[in-house]
ZAMARGU-4260 file (C-alpha; in steps of 0.2 Angstrom, whole numbers, plus 5000, padded with zeros to 4 digits):
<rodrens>
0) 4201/4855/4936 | 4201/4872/4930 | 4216/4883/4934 | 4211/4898/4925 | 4207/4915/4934
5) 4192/4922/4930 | 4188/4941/4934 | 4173/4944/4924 | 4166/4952/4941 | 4173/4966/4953
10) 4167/4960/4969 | 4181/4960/4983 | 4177/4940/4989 | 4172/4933/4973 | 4189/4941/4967
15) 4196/4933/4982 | 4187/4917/4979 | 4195/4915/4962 | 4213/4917/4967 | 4211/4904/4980
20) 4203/4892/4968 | 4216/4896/4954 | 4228/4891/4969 | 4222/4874/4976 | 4221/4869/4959
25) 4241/4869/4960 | 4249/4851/4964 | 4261/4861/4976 | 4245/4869/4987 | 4236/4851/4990
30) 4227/4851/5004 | 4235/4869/5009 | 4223/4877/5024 | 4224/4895/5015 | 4209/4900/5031
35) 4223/4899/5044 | 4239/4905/5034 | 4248/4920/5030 | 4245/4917/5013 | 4228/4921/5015
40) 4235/4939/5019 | 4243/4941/5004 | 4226/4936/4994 | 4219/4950/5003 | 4232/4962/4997
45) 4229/4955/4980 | 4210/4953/4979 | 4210/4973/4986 | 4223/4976/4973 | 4212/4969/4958
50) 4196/4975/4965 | 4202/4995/4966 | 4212/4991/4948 | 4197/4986/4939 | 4186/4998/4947
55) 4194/5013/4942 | 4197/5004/4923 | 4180/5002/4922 | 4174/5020/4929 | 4188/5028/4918
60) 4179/5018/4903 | 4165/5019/4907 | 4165/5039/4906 | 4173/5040/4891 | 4160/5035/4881
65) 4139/5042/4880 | 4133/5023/4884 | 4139/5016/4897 | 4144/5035/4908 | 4136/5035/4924
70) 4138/5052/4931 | 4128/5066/4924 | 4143/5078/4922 | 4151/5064/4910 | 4136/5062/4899
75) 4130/5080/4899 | 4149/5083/4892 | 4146/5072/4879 | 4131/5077/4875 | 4135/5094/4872
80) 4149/5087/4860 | 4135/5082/4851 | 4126/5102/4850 | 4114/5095/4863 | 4110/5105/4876
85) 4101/5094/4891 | 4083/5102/4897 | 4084/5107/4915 | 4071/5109/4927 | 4056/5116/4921
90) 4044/5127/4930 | 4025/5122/4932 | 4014/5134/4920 | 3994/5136/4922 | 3985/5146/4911
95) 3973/5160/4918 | 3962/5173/4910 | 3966/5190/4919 | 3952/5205/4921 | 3952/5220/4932
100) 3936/5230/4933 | 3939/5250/4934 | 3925/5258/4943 | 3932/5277/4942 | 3924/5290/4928
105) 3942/5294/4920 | 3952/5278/4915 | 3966/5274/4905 | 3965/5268/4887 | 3978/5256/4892
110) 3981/5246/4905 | 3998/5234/4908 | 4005/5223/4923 | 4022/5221/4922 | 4034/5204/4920
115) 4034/5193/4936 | 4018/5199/4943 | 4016/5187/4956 | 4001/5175/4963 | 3999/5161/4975
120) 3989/5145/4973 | 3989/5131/4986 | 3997/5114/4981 | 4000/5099/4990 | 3997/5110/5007
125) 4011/5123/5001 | 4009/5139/4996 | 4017/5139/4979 | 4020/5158/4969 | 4016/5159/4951
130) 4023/5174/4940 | 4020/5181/4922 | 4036/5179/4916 | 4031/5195/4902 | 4023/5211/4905
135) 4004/5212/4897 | 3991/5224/4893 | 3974/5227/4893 | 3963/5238/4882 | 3948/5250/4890
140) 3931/5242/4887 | 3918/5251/4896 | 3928/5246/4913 | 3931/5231/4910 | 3951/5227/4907
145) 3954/5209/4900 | 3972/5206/4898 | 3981/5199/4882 | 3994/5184/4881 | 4009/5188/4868
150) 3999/5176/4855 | 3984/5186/4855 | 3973/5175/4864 | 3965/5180/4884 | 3975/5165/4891
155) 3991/5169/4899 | 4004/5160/4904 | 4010/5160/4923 | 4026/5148/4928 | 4031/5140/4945
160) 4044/5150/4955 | 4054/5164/4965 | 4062/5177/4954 | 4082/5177/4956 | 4096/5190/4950
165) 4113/5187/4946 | 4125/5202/4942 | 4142/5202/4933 | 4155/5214/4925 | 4165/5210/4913
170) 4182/5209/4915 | 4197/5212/4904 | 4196/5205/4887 | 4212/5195/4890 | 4204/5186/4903
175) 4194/5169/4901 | 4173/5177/4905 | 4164/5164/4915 | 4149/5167/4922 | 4141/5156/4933
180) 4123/5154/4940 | 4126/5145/4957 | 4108/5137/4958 | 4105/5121/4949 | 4086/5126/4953
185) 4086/5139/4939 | 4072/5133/4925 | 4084/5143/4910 | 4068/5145/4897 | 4065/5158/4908
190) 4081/5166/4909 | 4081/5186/4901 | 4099/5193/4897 | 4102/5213/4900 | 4119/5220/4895
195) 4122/5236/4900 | 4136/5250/4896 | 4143/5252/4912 | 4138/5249/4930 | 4127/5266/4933
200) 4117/5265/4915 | 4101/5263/4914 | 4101/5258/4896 | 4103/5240/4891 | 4104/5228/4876
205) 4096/5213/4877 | 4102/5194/4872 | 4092/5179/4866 | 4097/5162/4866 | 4108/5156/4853
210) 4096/5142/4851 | 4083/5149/4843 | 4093/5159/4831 | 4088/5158/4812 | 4105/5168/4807
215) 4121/5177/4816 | 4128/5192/4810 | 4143/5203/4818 | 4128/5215/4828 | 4118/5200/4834
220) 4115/5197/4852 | 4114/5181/4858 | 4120/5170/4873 | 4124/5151/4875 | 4121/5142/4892
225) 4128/5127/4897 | 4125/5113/4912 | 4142/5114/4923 | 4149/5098/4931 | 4141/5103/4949
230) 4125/5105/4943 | 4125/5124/4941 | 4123/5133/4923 | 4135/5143/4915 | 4132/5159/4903
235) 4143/5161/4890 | 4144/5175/4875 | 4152/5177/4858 | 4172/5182/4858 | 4167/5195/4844
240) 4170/5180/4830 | 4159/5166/4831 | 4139/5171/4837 | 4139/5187/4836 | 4141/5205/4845
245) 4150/5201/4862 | 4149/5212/4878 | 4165/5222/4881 | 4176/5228/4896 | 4166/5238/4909
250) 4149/5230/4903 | 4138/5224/4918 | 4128/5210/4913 | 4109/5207/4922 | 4099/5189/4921
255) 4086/5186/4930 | 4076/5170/4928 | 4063/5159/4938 | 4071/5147/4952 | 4059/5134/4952
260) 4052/5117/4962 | 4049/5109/4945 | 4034/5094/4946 | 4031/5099/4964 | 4020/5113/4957
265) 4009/5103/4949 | 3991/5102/4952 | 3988/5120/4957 | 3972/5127/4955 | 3964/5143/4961
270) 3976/5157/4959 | 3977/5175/4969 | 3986/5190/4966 | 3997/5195/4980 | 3997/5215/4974
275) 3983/5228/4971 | 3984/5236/4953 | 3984/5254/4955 | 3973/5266/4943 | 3970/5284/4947
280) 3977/5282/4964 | 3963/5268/4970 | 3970/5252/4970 | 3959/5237/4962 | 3962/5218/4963
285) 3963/5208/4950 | 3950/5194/4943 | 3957/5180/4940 | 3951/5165/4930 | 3957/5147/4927
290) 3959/5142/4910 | 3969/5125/4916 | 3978/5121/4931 | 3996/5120/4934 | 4006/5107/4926
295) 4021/5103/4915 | 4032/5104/4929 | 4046/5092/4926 | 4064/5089/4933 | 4079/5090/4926
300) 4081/5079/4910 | 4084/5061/4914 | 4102/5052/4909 | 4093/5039/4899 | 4083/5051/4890
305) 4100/5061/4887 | 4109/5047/4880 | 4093/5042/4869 | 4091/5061/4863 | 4106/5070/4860
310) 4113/5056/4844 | 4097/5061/4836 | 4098/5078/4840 | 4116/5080/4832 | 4109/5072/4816
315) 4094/5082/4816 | 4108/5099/4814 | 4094/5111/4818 | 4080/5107/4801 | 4066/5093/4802
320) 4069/5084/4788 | 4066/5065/4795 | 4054/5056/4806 | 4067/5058/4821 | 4071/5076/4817
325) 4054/5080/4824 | 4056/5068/4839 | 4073/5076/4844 | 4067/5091/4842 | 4052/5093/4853
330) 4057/5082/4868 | 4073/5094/4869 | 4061/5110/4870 | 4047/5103/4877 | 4047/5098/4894
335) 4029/5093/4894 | 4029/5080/4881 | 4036/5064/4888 | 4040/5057/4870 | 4035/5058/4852
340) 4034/5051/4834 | 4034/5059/4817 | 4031/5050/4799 | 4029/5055/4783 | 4012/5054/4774
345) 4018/5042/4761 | 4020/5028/4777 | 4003/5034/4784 | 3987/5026/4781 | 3979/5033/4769
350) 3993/5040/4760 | 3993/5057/4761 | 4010/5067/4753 | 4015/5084/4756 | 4013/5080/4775
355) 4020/5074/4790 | 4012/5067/4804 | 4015/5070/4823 | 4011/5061/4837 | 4014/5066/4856
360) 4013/5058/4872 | 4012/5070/4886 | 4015/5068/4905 | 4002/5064/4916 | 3988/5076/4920
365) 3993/5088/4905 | 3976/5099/4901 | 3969/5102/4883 | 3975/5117/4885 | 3992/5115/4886
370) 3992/5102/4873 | 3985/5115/4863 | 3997/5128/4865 | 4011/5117/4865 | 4007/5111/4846
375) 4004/5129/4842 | 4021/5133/4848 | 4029/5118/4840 | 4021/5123/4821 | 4025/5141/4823
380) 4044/5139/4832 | 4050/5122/4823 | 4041/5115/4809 | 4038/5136/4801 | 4058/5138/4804
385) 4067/5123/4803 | 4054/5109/4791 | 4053/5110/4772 | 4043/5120/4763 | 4027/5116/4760
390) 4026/5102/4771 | 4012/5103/4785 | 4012/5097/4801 | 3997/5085/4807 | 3996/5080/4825
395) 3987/5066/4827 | 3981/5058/4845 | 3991/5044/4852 | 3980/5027/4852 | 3986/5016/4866
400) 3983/4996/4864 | 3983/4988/4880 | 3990/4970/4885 | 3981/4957/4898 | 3995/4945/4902
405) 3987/4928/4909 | 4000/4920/4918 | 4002/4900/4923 | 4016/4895/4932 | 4022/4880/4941
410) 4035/4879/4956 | 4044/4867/4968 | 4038/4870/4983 | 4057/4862/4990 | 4063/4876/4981
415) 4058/4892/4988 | 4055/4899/5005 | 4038/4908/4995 | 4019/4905/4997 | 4010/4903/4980
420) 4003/4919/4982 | 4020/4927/4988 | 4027/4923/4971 | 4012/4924/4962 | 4015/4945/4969
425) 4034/4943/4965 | 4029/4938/4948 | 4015/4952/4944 | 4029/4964/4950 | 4042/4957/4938
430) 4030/4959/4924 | 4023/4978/4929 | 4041/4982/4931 | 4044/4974/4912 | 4030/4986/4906
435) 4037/5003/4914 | 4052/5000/4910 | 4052/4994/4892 | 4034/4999/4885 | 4024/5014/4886
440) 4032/5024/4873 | 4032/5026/4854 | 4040/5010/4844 | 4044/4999/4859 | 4041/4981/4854
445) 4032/4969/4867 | 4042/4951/4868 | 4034/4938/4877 | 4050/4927/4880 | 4060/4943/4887
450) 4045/4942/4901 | 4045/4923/4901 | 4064/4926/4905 | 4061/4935/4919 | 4049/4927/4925
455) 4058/4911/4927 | 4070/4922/4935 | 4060/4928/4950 | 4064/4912/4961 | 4072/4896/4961
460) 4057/4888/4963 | 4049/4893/4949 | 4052/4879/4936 | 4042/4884/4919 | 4029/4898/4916
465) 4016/4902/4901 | 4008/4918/4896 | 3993/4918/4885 | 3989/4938/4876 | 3976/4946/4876
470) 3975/4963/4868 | 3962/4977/4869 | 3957/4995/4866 | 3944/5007/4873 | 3926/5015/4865
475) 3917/5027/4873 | 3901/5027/4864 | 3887/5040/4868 | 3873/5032/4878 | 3859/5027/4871
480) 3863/5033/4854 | 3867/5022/4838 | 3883/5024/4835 | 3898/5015/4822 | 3914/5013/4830
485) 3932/5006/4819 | 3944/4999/4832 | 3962/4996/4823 | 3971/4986/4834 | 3991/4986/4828
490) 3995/4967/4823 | 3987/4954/4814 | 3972/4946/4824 | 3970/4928/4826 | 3957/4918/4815
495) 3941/4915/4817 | 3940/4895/4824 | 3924/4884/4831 | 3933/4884/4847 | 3940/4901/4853
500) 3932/4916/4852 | 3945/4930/4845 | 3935/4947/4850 | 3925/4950/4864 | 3921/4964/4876
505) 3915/4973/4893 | 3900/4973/4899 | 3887/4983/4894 | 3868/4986/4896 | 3860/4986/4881
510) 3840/4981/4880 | 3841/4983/4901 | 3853/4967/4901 | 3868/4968/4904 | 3880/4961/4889
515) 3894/4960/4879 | 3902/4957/4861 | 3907/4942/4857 | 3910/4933/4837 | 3902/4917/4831
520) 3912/4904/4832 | 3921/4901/4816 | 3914/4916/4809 | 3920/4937/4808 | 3903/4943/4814
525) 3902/4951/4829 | 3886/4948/4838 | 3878/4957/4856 | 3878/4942/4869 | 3869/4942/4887
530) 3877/4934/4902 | 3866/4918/4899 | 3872/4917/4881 | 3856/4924/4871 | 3859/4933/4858
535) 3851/4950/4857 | 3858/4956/4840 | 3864/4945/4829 | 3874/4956/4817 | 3883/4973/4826
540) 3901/4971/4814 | 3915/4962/4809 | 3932/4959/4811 | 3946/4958/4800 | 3962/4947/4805
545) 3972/4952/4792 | 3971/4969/4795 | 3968/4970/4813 | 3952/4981/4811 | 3937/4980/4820
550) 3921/4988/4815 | 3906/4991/4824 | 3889/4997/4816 | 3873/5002/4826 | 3878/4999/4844
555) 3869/5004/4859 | 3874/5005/4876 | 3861/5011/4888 | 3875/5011/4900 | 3891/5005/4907
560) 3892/4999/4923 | 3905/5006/4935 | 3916/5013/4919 | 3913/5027/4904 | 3921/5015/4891
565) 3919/4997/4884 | 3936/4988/4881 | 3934/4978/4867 | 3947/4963/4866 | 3957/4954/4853
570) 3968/4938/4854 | 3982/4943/4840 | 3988/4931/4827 | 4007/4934/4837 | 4006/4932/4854
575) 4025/4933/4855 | 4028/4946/4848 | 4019/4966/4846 | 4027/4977/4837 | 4014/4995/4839
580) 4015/5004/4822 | 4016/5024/4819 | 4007/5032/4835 | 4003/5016/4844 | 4007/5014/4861
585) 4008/4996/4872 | 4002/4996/4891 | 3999/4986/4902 | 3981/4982/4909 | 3984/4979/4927
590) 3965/4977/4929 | 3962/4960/4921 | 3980/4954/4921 | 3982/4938/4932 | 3994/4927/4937
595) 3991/4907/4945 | 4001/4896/4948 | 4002/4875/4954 | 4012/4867/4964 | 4025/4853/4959
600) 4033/4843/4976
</rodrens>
């Protein structure tokens, strides 16, 4: 009989459990009733006494360390011994094209609205505000005032939130400066810096963020900020050595910056000034268009994506140099973008040197016109800055492959407490749950006996289970035009065989019958099948399994029933394992996934 004590697990009665276990194991407690003694009390004191022991060893571990820290404080500490400064939240932004029409005979050459004009759109039932977060102006054509973004372009920027003040003064220069922003709501890209000379000046200085600093001399004005333990943010300056020209004694220091609801204002659509402009003492309205709603909104920057981030963010050191440079570098500035991948041209296919090749996922609902402007922003602020010369920056689209799992499995119904189609749910919700939280970004690797694990896992009464793979990617052909399409899935496909068919398809109408792609059997060529298995075009591509490419020449599709895109679907040559290439991404494809199971008694 085992005598040893074995603590692997904090719980107060397993702990409990142990000791008595370890204790009728001893000759001298045979047949001991340890229920109705006062030893019993004593196990209390002791099981209590390991319990809050190995509770705060394991916390005070725990926190010392960027893994395995579970409060945010702890890992926002580490991170930033690391140079990595966590996101925080981040305002919504729409874009709008501003215009006020001027109807009186003398006019201004120049027209300009100034920072944190303000607007209101509707979202989710609550009225949100929007603001410029810069002042902009508009040059006279015959009337007709269209407004200028700081890129040059009509689109302008407007950002989620209420406008907030904080004042200090600067103490003496013996004292430690803190200055604290008690709102852990505050969105700091938004954040302007005014120093000024003394309380009643009207002249100021003002400080960027030491971030986006090429180079620091002795006269340079720039400030640091930094996540506090409670959630607030703190400002912090140069001491006249290390970044830069520091504020002195007497100073009074102004920010102002954006408090924000961060993805709650997402989805706004029609914006409305909440002021007049006024021109030649008549006031006038202004037009405003949208270019794309709002969106980007994000909240603070997760404590997994933290502890993913900020190692690669310290050996990045401010250039883009490798592939995870670029990665590091754009998630941290970018709230938008929910993760990225960068290669070199020498691993892309074709070979292409002298470039770089970047690929970004972006959040949910992000418009083309963000996406636009935030690759603009991320050639001219981080690759023209911080990548080698005369390497360019090619974004290419994300391609997502998507998994069909069909799942078999069998249970003992003397096992569970479950329906079959109660576990059959439980199951389906495992493997969702297995996509989310492993898949669905850049470089994640899909392992069928990791789901297979959990599976099993679900129930006692499940006693074996079996997934077969089915991968697939989506066309959207122009209707009723001939077209070619190439469909690269990311692994090897599986052979062609007189049994199996390897590719296949939705349905489609082509010739006013519906149909679908389907190889010969024992053969690459891909051919256009009808429901009743008559071919209708003998010869619309190939596949190759080597490469994993499929190519489609001269199909029609009149139309496509109850979809805008024909999936076309590959059984890979693995189906343990997928490992997505460069800017593939694997998802799950709830729509034809399955699960059955049978019954064992």
């Amino acid at each position: 009989m085992a005598t040893n004590i074995q603590s692997s697990r904090l719980d107060f009665n397993n702990i409990k459990d142990r000791l008595r276990t370890f204790l009728k194991a001893k000759p001298e407690f045979t047949d001991y009733d340890f229920e109705a003694s006062g030893l019993d009390n004593i196990l209390d004191v002791l099981a209590y006494n390991t319990h809050f022991n190995g509770l705060t060893a394991n916390f005070a571990l725990n926190e010392s360390f960027l893994n395995t820290s579970q409060l945010r404080s702890s890992v926002v500490s580490h991170a930033e011994t690391l140079g990595y400064t966590p996101r925080s939240i981040s305002a919504s932004i729409a874009y709008v094209n501003l215009t006020l029409i001027v109807t009186a005979d003398q006019r201004p050459s120049t027209i300009s609205i100034p920072a944190f004009t303000s607007f209101t759109s509707p979202v989710a039932g609550i009225n949100r505000t929007f603001r410029t977060i810069s002042s902009h102006t508009a040059i006279d054509n015959n009337g007709v005032y269209d407004f200028i973004a700081d890129d040059g372009t009509k689109s302008i920027p407007i950002y989620q939130g209420t406008v907030k003040t904080k004042t200090f003064f600067v103490g003496d220069a013996t004292d430690r400066q803190l200055y604290v922003i008690p709102d852990n709501t505050i969105d700091t890209k938004t954040i302007s810096v005014a120093v000024y000379d003394s309380p009643t000046s009207s002249t100021f200085e003002t400080y960027t963020l030491l971030d986006t600093a090429t180079s620091v001399s002795a006269e340079t004005m720039y400030y640091s900020i930094h996540e506090a333990p409670n959630g607030f943010y703190e400002i912090h300056f140069s001491d006249g050595i290390t970044f830069g020209k520091a504020p002195i004694p007497g100073n009074k220091i102004v920010i102002n910056y954006l408090s924000t609801v961060g993805s709650e204002g997402n989805g706004g659509v029609a914006f409305n000034p909440t002021a007049t402009i006024t021109v030649g003492g008549s006031a006038y309205t202004l037009g405003v268009t949208t270019v794309s709603n709002s969106a980007s909104g994000a909240d603070k920057q997760s404590l997994e994506s933290i502890r993913q981030n900020a190692p690669i963010s310290f050996a990045t050191q401010q250039r883009l140099v490798t592939a995870d440079d670029y990665k590091a570098l754009i998630i941290k500035n970018y709230s938008v973008v929910s993760d990225a991948i960068a290669w070199g041209g020498q691993d892309n296919i074709p070979v292409d040197y002298g470039k770089v090749y970047v690929s970004i996922k972006y959040i949910d609902d992000t418009s083309a016109t963000t996406k636009t402007a935030t690759q603009e922003s991320i050639t001219a602020n981080l690759v023209n800055k911080l990548g080698v010369m005369s390497v360019a920056a090619e974004y290419v689209e994300p391609i997502t492959t998507f998994i069909t799992t069909k799942t078999t499995f069998r249970y003992n119904t003397d096992a569970t407490a479950f329906t079959i189609n109660a576990l059959s749910d439980k199951i389906q919700t495992v493997i969702n749950t297995y996509f989310t939280s492993n898949l669905e970004v850049f470089g994640k690797t899909f392992r069928r006996s990791n789901l297979l694990s959990l599976i099993d896992d679900v129930d006692p009464g499940v006693m074996n289970s079996k997934i077969d793979i089915e991968l697939s990617q989506r066309i959207t052909p122009i209707l009723g035009t001939s077209q070619s399409h190439t469909v690269a899935f990311p692994v090897s496909l599986a052979g062609a065989d007189d049994v199996n068919l390897i590719i296949t398809s939705s349905q489609f109408n082509f010739d006013s019958v519906l149909c679908s792609i389907k190889n010969k059997l024992n053969s690459t060529t891909l051919q256009v099948v009808d429901n009743a298995g008559n071919i209708k075009l003998d010869n619309v591509g190939s596949f190759n399994a080597g490469t994993g490419i499929v190519s489609l020449v001269g199909l029609t599709a009149n139309s496509i029933p109850g979809a805008t895109f024909i999936k076309i679907k590959a059984v890979p040559a693995n189906q343990s394992t997928i490992t997505p290439l460069r800017n593939y991404v694997l998802d799950n494809d709830i729509s034809t996934s399955f699960v059955s199971g049978l019954a064992e008694s």
